[in-house]
C-alpha positions in Angstrom: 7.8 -16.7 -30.0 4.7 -14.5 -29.0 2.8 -16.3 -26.7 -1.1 -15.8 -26.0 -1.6 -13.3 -22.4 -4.5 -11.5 -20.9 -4.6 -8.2 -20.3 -7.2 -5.5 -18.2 -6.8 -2.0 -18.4 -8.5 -0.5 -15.8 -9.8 3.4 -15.6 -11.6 4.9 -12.7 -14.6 7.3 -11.9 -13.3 9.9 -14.4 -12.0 7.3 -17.3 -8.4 8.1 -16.3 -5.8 5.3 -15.8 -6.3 3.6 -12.7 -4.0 0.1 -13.3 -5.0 -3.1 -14.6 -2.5 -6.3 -15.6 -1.3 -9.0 -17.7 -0.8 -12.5 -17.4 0.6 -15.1 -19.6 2.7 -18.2 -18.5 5.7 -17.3 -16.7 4.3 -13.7 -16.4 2.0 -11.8 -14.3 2.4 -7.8 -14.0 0.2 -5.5 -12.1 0.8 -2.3 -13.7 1.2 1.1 -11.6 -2.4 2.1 -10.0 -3.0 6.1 -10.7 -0.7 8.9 -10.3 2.4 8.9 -7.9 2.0 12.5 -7.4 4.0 15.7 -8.3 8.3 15.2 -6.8 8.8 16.4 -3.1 5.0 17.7 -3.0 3.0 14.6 -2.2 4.7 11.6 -3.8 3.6 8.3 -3.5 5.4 4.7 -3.5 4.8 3.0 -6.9 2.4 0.5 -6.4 3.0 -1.4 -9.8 5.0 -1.7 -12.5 5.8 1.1 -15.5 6.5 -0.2 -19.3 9.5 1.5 -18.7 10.5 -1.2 -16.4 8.6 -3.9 -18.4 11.0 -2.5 -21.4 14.0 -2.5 -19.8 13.5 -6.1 -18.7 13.0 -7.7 -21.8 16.3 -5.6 -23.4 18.4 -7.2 -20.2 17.2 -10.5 -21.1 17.9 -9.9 -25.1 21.4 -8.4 -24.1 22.5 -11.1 -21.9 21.2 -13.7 -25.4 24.1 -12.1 -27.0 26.8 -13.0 -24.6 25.8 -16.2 -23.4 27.9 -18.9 -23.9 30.6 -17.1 -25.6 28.0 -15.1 -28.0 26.5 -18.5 -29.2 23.2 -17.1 -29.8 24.7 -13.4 -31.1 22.6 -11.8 -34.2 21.9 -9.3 -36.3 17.9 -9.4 -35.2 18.9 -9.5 -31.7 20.8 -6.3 -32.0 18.1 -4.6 -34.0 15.4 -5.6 -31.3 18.1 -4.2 -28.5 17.8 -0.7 -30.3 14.8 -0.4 -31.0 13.9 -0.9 -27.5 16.3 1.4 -26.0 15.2 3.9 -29.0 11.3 2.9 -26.7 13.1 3.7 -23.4 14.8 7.0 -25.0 11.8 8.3 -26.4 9.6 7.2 -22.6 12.8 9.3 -20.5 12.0 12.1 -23.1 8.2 12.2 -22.2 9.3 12.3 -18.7 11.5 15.1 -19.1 9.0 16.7 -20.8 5.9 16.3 -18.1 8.6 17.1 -15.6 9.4 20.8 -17.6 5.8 21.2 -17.7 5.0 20.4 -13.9 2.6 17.7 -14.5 4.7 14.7 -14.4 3.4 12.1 -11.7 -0.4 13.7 -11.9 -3.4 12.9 -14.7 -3.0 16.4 -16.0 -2.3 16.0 -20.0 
């Protein structure tokens, strides 16, 4: 069941990413504030969350439907939604990978 949320996506001075959240009931996520920086130059602590993690939480939860109480509430629509999101986290670690090969993973730089 969808259920109605708010969100804000922020930007700052230069219309870049700068945050933002969602709330619904039983959810509230402040998402990662601007870049973390380039790996073992000036990386910063995350200071929100990432839709990877947002991603991977909802799979855990659908997994763990499928085994509860002996598999009770197994099915066919559960296991499609379980690949497609790790088909979502696949294609995010690929992006990754990518910005990483590129050297501008953790910056604003396209």
């Amino acid at each position: 069941m969808l259920q109605e949320f708010t969100a804000t996506n922020d930007v700052d001075e230069d219309g870049l990413p700068a945050g933002g959240n969602v709330t619904s009931i039983g959810l509230s996520i402040e998402w990662q504030k601007g870049p973390l920086g380039e790996e073992g130059v000036d990386r910063l602590a995350p200071n929100g969350a990432f839709v990877e993690t947002l991603i991977a939480a909802a799979l855990q939860r659908i997994e763990w439907y499928q085994e509860v109480n002996d598999g009770k509430f197994e099915c066919a629509e559960n296991s499609f939604a379980i690949g497609h999101l790790r088909d979502a986290l696949d294609e995010l670690n690929e992006r990754t990978k990518d910005r990483q090969a590129r050297g501008v993973e953790g910056t604003h730089k396209a």
